[in-house]
Every structure is written in C-alpha cells, then in structure tokens.
DOTIVO-552069 format. One line per 4 residues: number of its first residue (from 0); for each residue x, y, z negated of N, C-alpha, C, CB. Coordinates in nm, 4 decimals, decimal comma, padded with zeros to 6 digits. Atoms other than C-alpha are relative to their C-alpha. Glycine has a CB too. Layout:
BEGIN
NUM = X:Y:Z:X:Y:Z:X:Y:Z:X:Y:Z; ...
END
This chain:
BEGIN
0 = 00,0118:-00,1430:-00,0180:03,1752:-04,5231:-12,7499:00,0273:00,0684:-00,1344:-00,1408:00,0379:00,0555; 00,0028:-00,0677:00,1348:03,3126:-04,2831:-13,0393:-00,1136:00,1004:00,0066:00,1414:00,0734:-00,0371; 00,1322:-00,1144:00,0665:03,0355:-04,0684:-13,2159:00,0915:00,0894:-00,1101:-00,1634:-00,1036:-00,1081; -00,0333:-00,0559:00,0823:03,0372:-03,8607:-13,4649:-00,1509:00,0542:-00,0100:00,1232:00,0768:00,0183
4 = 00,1695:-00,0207:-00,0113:02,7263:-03,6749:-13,6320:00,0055:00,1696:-00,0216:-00,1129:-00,1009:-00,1501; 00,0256:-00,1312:00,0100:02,6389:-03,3065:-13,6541:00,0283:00,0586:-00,1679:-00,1548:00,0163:00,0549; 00,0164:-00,0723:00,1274:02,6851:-03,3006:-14,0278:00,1493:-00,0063:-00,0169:-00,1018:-00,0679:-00,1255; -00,1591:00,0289:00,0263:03,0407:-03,3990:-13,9898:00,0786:00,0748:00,0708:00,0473:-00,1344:00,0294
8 = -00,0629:-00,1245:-00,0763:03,1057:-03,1635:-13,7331:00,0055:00,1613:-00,0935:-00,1066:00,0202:00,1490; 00,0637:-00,1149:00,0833:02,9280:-02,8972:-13,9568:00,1014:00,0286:-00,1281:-00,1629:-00,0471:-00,0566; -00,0590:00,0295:00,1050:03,1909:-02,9994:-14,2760:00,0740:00,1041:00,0496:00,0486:-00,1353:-00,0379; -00,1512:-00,0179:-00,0189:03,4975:-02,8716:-14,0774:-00,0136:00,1896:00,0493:00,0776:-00,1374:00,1526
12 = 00,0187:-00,1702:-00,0007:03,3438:-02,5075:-14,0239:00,0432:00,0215:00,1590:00,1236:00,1025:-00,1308; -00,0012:-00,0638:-00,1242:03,2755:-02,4888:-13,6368:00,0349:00,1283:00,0003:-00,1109:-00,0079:00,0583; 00,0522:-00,1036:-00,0373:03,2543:-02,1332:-13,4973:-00,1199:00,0503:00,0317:00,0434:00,0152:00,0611; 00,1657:-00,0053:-00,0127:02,9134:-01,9941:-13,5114:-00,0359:-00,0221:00,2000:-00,0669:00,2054:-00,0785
16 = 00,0248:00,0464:-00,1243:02,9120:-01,9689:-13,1324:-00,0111:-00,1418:00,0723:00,0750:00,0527:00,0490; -00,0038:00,1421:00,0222:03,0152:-02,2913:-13,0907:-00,1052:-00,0808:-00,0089:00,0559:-00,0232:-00,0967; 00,0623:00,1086:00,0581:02,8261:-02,4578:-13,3020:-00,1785:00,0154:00,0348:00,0443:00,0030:-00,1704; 00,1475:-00,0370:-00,0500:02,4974:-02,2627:-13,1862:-00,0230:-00,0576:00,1330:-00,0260:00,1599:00,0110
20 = 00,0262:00,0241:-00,1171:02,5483:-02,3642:-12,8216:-00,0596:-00,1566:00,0060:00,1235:00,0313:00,0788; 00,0430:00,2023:00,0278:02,5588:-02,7578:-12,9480:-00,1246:-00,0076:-00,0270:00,0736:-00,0974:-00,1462; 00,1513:00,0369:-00,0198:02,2669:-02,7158:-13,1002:-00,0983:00,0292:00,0624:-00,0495:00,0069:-00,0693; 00,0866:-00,0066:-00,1479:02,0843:-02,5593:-12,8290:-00,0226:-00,0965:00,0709:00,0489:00,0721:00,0951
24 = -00,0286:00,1154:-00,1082:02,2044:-02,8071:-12,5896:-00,0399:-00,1717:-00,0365:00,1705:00,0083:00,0258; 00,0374:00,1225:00,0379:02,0875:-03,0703:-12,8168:-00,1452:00,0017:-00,0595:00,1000:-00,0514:-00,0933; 00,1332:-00,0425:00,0368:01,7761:-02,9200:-12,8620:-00,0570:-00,0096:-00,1555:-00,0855:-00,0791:00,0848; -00,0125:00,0181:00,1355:01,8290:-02,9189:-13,2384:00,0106:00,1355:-00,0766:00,1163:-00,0863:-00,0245
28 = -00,0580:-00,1260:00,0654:01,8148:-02,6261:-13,5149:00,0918:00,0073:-00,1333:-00,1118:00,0778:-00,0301; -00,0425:-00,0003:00,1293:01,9845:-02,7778:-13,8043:00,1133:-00,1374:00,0330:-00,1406:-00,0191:-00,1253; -00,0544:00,1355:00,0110:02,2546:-03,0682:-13,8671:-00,0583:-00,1116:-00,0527:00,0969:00,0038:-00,0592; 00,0375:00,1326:00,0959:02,1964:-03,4329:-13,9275:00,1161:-00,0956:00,0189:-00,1521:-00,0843:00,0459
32 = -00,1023:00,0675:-00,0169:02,3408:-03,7307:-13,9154:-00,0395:-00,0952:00,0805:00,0571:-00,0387:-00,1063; 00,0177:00,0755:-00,0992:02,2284:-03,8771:-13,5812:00,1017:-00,0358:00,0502:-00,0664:00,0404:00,0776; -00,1168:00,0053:-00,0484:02,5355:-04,0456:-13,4150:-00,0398:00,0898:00,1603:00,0574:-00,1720:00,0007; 00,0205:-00,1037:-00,1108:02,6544:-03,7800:-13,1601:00,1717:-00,0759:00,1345:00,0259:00,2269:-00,1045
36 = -00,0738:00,0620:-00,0685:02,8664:-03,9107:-12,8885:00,1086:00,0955:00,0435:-00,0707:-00,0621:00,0957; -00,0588:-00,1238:-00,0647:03,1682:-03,6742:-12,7915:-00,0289:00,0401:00,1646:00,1526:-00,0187:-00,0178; 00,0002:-00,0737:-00,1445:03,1276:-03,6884:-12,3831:-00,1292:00,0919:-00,0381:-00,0239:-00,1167:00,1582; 00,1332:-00,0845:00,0068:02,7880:-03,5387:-12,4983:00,0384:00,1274:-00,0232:-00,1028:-00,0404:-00,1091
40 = -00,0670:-00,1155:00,0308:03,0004:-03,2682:-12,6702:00,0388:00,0596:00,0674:00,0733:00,0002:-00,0568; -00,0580:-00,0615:-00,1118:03,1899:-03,2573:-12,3961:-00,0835:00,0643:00,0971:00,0710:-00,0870:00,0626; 00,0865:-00,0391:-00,0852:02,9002:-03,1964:-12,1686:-00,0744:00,1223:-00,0290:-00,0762:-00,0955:00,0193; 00,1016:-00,1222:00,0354:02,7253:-02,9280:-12,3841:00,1272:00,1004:-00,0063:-00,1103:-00,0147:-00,1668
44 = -00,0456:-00,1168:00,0345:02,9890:-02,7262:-12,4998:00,1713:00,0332:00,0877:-00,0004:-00,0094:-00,1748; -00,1215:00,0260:-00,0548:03,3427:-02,8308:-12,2623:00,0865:-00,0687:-00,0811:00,0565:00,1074:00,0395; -00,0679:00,1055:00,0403:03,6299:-03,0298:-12,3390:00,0731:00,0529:-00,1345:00,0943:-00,0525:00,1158; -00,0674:-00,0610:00,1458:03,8071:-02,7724:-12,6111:-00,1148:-00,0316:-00,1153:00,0325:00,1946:00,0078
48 = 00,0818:00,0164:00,0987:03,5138:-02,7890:-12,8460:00,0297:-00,1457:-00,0232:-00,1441:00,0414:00,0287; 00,0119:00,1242:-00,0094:03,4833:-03,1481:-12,7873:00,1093:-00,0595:-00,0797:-00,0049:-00,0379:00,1316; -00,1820:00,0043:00,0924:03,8752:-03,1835:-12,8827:00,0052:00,0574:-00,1253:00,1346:00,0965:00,0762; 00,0147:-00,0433:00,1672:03,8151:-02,9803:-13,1921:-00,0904:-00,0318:-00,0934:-00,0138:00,1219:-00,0190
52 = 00,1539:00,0939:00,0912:03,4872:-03,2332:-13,3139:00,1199:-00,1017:-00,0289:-00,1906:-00,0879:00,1206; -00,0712:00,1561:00,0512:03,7839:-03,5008:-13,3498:00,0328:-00,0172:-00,1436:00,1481:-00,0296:00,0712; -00,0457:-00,0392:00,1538:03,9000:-03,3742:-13,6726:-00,1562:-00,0413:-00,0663:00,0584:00,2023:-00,0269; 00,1283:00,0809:00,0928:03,5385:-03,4855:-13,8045:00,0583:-00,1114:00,0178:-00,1730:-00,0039:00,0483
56 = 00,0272:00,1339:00,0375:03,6128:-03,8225:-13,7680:00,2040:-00,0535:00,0296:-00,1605:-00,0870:00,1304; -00,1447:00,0322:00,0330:04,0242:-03,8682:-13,8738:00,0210:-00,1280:00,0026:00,0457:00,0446:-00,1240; -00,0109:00,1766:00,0169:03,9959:-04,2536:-13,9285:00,0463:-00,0247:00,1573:-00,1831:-00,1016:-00,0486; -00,0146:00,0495:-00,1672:04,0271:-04,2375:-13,5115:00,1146:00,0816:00,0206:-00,1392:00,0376:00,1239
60 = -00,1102:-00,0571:-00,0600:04,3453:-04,0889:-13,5252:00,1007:-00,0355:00,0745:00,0454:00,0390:-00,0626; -00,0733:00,0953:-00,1057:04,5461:-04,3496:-13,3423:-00,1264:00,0402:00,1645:-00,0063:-00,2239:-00,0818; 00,1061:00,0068:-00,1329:04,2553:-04,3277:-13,0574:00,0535:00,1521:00,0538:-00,2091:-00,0114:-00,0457; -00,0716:-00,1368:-00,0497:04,3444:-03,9306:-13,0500:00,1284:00,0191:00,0597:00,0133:00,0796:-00,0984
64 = -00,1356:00,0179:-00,0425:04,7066:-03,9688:-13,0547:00,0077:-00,0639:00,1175:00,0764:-00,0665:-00,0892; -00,0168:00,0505:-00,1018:04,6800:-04,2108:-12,7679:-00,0711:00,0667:00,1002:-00,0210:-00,1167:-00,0107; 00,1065:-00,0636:-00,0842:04,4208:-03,9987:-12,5887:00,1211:00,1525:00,0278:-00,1904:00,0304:-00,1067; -00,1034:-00,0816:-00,0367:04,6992:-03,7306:-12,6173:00,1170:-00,0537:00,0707:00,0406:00,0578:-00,1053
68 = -00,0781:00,0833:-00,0775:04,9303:-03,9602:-12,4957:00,0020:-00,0204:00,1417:-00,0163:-00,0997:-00,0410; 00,0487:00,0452:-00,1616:04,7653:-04,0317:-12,2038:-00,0325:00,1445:00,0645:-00,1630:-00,1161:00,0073; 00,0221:-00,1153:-00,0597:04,6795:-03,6800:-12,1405:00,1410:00,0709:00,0638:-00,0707:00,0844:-00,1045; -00,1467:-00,0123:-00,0921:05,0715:-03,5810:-12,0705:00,0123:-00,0793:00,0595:00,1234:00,0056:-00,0484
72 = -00,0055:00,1167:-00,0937:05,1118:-03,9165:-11,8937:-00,0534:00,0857:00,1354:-00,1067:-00,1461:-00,0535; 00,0883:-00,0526:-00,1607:04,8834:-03,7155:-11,6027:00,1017:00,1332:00,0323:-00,2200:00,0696:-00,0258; -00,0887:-00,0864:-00,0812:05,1108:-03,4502:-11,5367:00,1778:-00,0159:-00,0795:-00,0783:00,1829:-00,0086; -00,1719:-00,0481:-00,0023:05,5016:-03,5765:-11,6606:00,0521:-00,0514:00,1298:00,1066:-00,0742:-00,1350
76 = -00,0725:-00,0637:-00,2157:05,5529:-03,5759:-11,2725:00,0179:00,1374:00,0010:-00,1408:-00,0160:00,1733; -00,0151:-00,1652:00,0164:05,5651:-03,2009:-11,3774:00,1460:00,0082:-00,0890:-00,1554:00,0833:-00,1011; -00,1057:00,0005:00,1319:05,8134:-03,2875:-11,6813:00,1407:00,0113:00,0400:-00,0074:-00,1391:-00,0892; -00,1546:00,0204:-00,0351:06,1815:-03,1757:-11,5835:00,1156:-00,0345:-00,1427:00,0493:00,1592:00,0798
80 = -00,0606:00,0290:00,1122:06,3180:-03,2050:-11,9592:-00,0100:-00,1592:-00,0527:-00,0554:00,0947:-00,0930; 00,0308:00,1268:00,0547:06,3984:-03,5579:-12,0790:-00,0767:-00,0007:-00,1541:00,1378:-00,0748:-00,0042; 00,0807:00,0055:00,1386:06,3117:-03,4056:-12,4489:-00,1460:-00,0516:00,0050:-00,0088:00,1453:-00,0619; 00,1745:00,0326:00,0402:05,9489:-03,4050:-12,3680:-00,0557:-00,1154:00,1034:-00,1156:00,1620:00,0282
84 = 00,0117:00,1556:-00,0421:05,9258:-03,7220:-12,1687:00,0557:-00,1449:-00,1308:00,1174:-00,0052:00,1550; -00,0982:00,0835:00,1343:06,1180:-03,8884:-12,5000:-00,1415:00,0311:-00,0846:00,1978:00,0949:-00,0817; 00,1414:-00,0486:00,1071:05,8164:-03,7238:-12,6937:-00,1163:-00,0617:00,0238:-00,0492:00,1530:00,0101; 00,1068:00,0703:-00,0589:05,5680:-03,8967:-12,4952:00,0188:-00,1423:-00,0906:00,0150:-00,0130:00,1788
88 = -00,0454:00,0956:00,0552:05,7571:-04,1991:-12,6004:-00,0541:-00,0586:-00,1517:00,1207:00,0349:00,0050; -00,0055:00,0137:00,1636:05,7776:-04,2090:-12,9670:-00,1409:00,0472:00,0234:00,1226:00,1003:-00,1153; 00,1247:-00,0835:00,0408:05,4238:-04,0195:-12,9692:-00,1154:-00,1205:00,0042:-00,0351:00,1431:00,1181; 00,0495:00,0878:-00,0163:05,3296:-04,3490:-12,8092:-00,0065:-00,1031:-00,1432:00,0584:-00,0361:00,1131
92 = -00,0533:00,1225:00,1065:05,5161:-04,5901:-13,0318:-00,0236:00,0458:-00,1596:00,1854:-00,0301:00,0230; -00,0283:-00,0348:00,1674:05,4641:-04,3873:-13,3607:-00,2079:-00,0369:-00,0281:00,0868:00,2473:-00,0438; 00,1619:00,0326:00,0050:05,0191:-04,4140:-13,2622:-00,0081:-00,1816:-00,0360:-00,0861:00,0459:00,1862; -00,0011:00,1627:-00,0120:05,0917:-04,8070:-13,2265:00,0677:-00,0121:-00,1372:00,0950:-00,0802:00,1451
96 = -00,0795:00,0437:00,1709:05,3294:-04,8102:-13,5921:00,0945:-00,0668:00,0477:-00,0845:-00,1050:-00,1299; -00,1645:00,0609:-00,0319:05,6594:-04,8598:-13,3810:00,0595:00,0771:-00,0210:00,0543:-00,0451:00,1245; -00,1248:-00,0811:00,0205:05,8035:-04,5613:-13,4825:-00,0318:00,0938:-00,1342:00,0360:00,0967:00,1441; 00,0157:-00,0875:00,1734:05,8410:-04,3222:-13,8279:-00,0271:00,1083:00,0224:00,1267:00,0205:-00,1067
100 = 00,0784:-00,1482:-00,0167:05,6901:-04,0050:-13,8882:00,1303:00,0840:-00,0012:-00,1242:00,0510:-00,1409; -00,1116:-00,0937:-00,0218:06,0471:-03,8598:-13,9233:00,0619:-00,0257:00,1674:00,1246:-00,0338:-00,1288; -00,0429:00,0203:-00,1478:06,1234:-04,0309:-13,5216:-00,0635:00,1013:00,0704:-00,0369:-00,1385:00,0637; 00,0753:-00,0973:-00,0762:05,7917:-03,8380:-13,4469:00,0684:00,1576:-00,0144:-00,1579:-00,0058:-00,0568
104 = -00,0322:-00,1409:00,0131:05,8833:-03,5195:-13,6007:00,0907:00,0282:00,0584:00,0192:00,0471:-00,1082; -00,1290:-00,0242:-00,0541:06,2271:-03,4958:-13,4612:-00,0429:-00,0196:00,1883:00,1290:-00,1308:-00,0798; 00,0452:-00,0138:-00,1255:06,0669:-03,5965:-13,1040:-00,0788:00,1047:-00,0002:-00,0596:-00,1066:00,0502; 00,1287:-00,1715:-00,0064:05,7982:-03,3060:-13,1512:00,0998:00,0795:00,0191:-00,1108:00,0725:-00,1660
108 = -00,1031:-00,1515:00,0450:06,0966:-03,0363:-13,2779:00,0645:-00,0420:00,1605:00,1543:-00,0047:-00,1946; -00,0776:-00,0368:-00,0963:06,3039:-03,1681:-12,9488:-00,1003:00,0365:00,1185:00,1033:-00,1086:00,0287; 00,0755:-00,0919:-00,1041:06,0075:-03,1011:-12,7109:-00,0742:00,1201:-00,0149:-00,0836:-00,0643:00,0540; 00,0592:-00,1904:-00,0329:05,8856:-02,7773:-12,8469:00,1755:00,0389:00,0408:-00,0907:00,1348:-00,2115
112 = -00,1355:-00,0718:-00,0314:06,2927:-02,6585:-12,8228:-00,0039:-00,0324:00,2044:00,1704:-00,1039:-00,1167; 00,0360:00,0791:-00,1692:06,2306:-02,8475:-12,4255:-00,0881:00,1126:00,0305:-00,0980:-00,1862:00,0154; 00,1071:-00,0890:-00,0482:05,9464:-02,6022:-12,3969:00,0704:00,1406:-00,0103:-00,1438:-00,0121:-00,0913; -00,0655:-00,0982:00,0049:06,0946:-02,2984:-12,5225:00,1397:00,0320:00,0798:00,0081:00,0040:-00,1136
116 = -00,0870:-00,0323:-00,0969:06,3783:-02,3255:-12,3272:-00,0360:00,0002:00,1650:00,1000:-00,0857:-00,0274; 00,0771:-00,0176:-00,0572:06,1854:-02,3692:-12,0364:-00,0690:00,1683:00,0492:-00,0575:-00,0819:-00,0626; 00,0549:-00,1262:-00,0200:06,0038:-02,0216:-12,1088:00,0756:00,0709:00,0619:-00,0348:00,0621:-00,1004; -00,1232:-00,0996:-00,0158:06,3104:-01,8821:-12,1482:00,0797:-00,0020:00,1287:00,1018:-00,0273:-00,1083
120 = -00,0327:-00,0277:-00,1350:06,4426:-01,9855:-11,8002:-00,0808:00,0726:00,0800:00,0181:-00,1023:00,0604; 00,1232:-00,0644:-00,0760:06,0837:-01,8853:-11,6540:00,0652:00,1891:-00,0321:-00,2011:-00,0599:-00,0997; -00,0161:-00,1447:00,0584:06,1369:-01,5258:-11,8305:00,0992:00,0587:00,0856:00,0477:00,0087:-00,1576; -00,1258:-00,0552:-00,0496:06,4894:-01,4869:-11,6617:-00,0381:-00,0054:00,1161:00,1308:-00,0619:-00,0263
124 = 00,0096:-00,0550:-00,1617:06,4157:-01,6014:-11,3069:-00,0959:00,1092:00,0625:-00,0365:-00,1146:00,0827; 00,1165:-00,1350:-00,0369:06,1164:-01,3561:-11,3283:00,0479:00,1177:00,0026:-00,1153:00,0251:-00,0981; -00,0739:-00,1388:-00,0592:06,3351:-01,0599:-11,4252:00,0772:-00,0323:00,1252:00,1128:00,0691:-00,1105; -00,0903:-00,0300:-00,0696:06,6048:-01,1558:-11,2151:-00,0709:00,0178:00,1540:00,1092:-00,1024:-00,0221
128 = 00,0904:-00,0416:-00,1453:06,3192:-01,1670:-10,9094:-00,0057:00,1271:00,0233:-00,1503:-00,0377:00,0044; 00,0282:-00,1318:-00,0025:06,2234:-00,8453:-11,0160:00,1137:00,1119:-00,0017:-00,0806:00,0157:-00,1034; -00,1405:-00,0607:-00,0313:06,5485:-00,7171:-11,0519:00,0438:00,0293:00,1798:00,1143:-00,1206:-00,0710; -00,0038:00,0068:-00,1318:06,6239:-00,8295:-10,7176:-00,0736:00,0743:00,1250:-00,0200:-00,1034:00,0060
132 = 00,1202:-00,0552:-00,0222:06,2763:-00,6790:-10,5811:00,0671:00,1037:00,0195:-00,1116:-00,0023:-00,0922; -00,0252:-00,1524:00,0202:06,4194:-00,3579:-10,6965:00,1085:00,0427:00,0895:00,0401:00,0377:-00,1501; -00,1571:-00,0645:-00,0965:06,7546:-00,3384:-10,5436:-00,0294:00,0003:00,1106:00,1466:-00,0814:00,0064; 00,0048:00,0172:-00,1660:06,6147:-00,4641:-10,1983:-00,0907:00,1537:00,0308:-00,1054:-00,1798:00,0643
136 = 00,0344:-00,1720:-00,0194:06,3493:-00,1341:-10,2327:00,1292:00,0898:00,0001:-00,0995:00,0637:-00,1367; -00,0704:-00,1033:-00,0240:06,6463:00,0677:-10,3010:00,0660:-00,0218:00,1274:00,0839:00,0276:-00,1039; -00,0158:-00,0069:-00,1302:06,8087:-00,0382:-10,0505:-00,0583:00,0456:00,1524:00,0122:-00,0789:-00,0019; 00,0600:-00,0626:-00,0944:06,5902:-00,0107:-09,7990:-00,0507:00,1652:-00,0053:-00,0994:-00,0835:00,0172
140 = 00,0421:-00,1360:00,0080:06,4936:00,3383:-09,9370:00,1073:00,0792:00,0913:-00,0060:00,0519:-00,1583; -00,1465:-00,0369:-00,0495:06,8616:00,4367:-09,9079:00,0050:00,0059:00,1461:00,1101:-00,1055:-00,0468; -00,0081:-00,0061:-00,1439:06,8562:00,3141:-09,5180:-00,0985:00,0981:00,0828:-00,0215:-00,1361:00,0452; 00,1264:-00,0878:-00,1063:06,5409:00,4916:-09,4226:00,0474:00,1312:-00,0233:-00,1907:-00,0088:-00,0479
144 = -00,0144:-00,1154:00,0448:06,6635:00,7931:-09,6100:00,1375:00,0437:00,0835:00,0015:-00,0009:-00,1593; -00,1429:-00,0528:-00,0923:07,0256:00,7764:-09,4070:-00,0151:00,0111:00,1303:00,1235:-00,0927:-00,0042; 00,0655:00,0197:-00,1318:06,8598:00,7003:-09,0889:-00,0966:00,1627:00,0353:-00,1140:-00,1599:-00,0175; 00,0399:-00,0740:-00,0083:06,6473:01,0021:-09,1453:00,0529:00,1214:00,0248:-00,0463:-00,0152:-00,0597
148 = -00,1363:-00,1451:00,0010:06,9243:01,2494:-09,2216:00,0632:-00,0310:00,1128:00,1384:00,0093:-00,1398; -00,0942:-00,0051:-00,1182:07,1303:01,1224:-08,9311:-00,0971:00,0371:00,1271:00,0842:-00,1539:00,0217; 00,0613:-00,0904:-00,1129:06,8162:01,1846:-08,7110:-00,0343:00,1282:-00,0169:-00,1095:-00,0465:00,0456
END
C-alpha cells in the first residue's frame, strides 16, 4: 500500500481548504508523520487531492506514470488519433526505462497537437451546427412569412 505522511503533504503547500478538510476527516489539527495511505486521501478529500499528495512522495514516480498509464488505457476505446494512443505507448515504455525522455517528450508534443486538433474539429462542427440551425430558422421563417402573405 503507498503512504505518505501529513508532513510531507504539508512541504508541497496544499490549499488551505484542502488541507483543512484532511485534517478534519482525519480527526487531526496539526501534521505529523504518521504513514497516511492515499485511498484514505482519496476517501476524505476525492481523487484530485489525492492525485496532487503524489508529488510528496516523487521516489514513486514510475508507480504514477504507470497509474497514468493505466488511467488512459480505460477510455482509448474513445481515442480516434493514433498520436495519443502512440503516447500511451512510449509513456508506458519510458515508466519501465525502454524509452528516452526526448521519445517521451516528442510523444507528449504529438498528443497534445492530437488533442488540439481535435478541439479544433469539435469547435467547427459546433459552428457549422449552429450555422446550419440558423439557416433552417430562416428558412422556415421565410416559408411561414410567404405562406402568410399569399393567405
């Protein structure tokens, strides 16, 4: 089970909210250095907090990386870009020390450009819906309005 302890969380400069709810929930008013388990984190404060206690304990950064790994794994049945299915890849092989931090970087840069282009289709078929939207109102305005005059 990874831990971590309240004083190590405390280093990296929570958010007061945050960090007040933990210790509520842990029935605590100060940091120590009891080992703190993250699902616990997860349980008091949700999974974002929880995800942002990792950075206390960096030595588990292969465990993260693969924990990110596995987290796209659950939805690239969603993934239509090979960039960011390739990113998965290397993201894998670079956590394990099969691939170079310049393979990673260059897989990162091609799936944010994968993403952003993405938006950028989203963005267009949305105007062009709305576009569309519009002309069919006019249209129909137009008909009711000729229909009217001819009655």
């Amino acid at each position: 089970m990874l831990t971590t302890t309240l004083n190590r969380i405390r280093a990296h400069h929570p958010c007061v909210e945050g960090w007040e709810k933990l210790l509520k929930g842990l029935g605590k008013t100060a940091a120590d250095d009891e080992p703190l388990a993250f699902s616990k984190i997860a349980e008091i404060n949700g999974l974002d907090d929880a995800l942002w206690c990792c950075r206390a304990e960096p030595q588990e950064w292969k465990t993260w990386r693969l924990f990110a790994v596995w987290c796209g794994r659950q939805v690239q049945h969603l993934m239509k870009d090979a960039r960011s299915i390739a990113a998965l890849e290397v993201a894998e092989r670079h956590a394990n020390g099969n691939a170079t931090d310049e393979e990673w970087d260059a897989a990162r840069a091609a799936a944010r450009d994968a993403a952003m282009d993405a938006a950028r289709a989203a963005a267009m078929a949305a105007a062009m819906d709305a576009a569309m939207a519009a002309a069919w109102d006019a249209a129909r305005d137009a008909a009711r309005d000729a229909a009217m005059a001819a009655a």
